[in-house]
C-alpha positions as CSV (number, residue, x, y, z in Angstrom):
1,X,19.0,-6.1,-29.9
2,X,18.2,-3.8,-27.2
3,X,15.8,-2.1,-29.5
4,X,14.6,-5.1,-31.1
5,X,13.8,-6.1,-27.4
6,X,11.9,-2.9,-26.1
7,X,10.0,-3.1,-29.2
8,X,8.4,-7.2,-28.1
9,X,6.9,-5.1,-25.7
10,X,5.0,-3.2,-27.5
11,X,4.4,-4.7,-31.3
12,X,1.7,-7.2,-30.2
13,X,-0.9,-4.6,-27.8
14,X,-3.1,-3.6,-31.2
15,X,-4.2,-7.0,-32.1
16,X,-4.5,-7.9,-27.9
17,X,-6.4,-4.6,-27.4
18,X,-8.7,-6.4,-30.0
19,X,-9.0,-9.8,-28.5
20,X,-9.5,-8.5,-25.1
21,X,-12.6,-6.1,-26.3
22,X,-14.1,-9.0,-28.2
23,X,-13.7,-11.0,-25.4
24,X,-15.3,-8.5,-22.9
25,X,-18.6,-7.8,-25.7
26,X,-18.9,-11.4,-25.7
27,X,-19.4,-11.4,-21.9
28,X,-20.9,-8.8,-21.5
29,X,-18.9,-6.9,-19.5
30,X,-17.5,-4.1,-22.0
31,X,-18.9,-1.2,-20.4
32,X,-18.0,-2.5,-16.7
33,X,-14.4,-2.0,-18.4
34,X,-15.3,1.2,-19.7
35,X,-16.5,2.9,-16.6
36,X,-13.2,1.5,-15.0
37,X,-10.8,3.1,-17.7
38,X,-12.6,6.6,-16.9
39,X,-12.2,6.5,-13.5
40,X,-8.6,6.2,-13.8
41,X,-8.0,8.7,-16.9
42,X,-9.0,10.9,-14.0
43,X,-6.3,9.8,-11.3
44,X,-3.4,12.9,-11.7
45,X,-0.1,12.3,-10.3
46,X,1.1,14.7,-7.6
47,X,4.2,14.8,-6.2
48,X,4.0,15.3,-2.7
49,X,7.0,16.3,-0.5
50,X,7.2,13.7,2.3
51,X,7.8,14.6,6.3
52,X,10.9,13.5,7.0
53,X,10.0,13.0,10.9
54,X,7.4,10.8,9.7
55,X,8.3,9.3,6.0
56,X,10.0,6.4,8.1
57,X,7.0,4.9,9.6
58,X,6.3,3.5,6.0
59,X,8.6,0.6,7.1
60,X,6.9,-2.3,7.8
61,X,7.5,-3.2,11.3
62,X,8.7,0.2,12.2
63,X,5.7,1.0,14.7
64,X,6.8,-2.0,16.9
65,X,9.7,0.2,18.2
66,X,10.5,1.5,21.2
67,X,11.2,5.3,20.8
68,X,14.5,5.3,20.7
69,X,14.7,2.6,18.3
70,X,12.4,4.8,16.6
71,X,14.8,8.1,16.7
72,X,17.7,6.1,15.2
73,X,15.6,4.5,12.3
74,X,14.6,7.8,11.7
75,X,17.6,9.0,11.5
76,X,19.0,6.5,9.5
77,X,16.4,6.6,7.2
78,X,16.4,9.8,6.5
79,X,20.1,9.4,5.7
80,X,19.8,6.7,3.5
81,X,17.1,8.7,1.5
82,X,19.4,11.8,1.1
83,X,22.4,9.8,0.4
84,X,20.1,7.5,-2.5
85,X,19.2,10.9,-3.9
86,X,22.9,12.1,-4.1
87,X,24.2,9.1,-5.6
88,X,21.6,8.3,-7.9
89,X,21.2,5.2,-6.4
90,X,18.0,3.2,-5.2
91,X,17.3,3.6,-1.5
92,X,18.1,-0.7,-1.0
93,X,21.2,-0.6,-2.5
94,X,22.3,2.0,-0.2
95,X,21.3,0.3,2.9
96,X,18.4,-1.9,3.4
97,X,15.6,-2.2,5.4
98,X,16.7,-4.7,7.7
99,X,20.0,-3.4,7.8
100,X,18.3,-0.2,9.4
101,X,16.1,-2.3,11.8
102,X,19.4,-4.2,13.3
103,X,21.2,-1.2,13.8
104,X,18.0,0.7,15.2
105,X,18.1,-2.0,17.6
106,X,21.5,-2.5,18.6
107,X,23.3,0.4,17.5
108,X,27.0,0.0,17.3
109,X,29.8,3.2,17.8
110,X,33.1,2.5,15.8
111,X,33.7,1.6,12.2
112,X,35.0,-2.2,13.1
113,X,31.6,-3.3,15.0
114,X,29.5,-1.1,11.8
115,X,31.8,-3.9,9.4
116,X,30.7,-6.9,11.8
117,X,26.9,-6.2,10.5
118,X,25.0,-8.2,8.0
119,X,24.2,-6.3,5.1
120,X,27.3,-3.2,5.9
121,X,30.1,-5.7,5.5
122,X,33.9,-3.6,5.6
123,X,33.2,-2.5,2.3
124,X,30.3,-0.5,3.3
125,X,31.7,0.5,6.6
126,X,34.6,1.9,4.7
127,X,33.5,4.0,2.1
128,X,29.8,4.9,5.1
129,X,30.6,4.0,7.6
130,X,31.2,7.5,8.9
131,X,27.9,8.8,7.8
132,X,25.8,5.8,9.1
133,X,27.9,6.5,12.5
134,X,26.6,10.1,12.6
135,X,22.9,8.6,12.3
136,X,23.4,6.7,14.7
137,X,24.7,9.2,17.2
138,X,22.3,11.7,16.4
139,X,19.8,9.3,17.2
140,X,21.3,7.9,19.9
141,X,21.5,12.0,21.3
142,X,18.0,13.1,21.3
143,X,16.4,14.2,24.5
144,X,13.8,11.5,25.6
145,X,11.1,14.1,26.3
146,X,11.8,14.7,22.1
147,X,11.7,11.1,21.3
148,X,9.0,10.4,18.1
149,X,5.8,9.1,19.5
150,X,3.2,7.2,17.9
151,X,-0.2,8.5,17.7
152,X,-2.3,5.3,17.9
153,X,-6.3,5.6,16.1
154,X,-8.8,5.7,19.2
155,X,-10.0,1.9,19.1
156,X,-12.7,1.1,17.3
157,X,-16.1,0.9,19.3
158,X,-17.7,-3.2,18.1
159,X,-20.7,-3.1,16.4
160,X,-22.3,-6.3,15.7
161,X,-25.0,-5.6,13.7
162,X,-22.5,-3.8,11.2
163,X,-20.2,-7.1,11.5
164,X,-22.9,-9.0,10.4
165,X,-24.3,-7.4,7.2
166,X,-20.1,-7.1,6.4
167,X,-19.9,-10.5,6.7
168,X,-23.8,-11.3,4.5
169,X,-22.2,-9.3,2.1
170,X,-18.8,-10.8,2.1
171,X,-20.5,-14.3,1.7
172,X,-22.9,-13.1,-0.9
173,X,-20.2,-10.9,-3.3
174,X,-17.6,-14.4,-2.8
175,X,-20.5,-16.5,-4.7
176,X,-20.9,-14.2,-7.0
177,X,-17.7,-13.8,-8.2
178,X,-17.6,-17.7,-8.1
179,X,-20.1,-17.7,-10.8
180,X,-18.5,-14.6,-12.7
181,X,-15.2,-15.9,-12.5
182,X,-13.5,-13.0,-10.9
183,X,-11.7,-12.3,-7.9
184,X,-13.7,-11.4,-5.0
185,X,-11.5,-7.8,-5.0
186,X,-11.5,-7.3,-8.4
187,X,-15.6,-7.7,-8.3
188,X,-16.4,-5.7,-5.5
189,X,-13.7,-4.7,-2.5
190,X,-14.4,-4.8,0.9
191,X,-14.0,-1.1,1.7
192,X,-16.9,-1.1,-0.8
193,X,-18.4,-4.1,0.8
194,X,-18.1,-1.8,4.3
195,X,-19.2,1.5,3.0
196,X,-22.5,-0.7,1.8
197,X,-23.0,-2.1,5.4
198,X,-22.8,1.4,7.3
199,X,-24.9,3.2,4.5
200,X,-27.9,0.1,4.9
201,X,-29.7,1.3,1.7
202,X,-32.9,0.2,1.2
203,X,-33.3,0.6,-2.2
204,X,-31.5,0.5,-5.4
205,X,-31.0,4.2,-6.0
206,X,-30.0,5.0,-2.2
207,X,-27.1,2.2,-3.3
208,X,-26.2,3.9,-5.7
209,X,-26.0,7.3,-4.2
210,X,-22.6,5.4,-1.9
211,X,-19.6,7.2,-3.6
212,X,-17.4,3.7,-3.7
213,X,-20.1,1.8,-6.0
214,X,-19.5,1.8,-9.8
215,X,-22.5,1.9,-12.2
216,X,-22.2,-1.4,-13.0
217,X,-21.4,-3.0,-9.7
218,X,-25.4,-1.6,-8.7
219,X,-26.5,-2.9,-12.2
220,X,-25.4,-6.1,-11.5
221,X,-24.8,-6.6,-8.1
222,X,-27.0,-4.5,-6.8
223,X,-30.0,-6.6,-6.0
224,X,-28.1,-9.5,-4.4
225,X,-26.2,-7.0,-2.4
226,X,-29.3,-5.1,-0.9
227,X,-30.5,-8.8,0.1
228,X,-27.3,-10.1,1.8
229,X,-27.1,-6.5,3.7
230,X,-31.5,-7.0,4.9
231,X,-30.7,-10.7,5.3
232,X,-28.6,-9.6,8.4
């Protein structure tokens, strides 16, 4: 059954493949498709080793911490990734996220507090609670002048004449994929939408020259595009 199952997955995607190209010839819009599928027959996976004094400002919320909340989520983090890797085991079933944010917050020092936590319960304080201990401690020990220190991006200088052709071209590509019947991403992003405002090309070949732009985004959008961006 198991086979059988695995299989359903597969059997039907001939005779879809088929449907889905008539549907796109029919509309037009087979060698948008096209151009698309090239673009990512060229995307190679690497496998990049990550820096385990940063790999734990991934976490959602993490860069709201203080920096010694931020020590001992790193540390905990990078002891939940080594211990997932040992055990074979994926990284939320070891501890989760929240579960490092509570303790990164109020750290605890003996095995009976650790078992008092939502999400460690005595079970998991029991069979690591020693480990997550050591995380803590080691976190709890690092100098302060060694604490991990966000680098915050310089702040971004306003520029209202740039705000305005992002937003023309916001409201131009939203009516457009209104009468396409795509979503607004799908037809045309907004990191697109932005590299279009800074570039201000004045012509249909200078838009096409922006790296971010597919063929068939300046076939078809391209005229209505170079408006809403003058029309600013």
């Amino acid at each position: 059954p198991m086979l059988e199952y695995a299989a359903g997955d597969t059997v039907h995607l001939c005779e879809l493949r088929d449907i889905l190209r008539g549907q796109l010839t029919d509309a037009g819009r087979l060698e948008w498709v096209a151009e698309e599928f090239v673009l990512l027959e060229q995307i190679r996976w690497t496998v990049k080793g990550e820096d385990p004094d940063t790999a734990f400002l991934r976490l959602k919320g993490a860069k709201l911490l203080g920096r010694r909340e931020l020590a001992i989520l790193r540390e905990l983090y990078n002891w939940r990734e080594e211990a997932s890797s040992k055990h074979d085991r994926a990284s939320f079933r070891i501890l989760g996220n929240e579960v490092l944010f509570a303790l990164a917050n109020a750290p605890v020092d003996s095995i009976e507090a650790l078992g008092r936590v939502k999400g460690v319960g005595r079970d998991g304080a029991e069979r690591r609670g020693t480990e997550i201990l050591a995380a803590l401690a080691k976190g709890l020990a690092i100098p302060e002048r060694d604490l991990p220190r966000i680098e915050r991006p310089p702040r971004r200088v306003p520029d209202p004449a740039l705000e305005a052709r992002l937003e023309s071209l916001k409201r131009r590509r939203n009516a457009l994929a209104e009468d396409l019947k795509l979503a607004p991403g799908v037809l045309c992003p907004n990191g697109t939408l932005e590299a279009i405002a800074r570039a201000e090309p004045a012509d249909l070949v200078a838009l096409g020259e922006i790296p971010e732009l597919r063929r068939w985004q300046v076939q078809v959008l391209g005229p209505e595009l170079l408006a809403a961006a003058a029309a600013a």
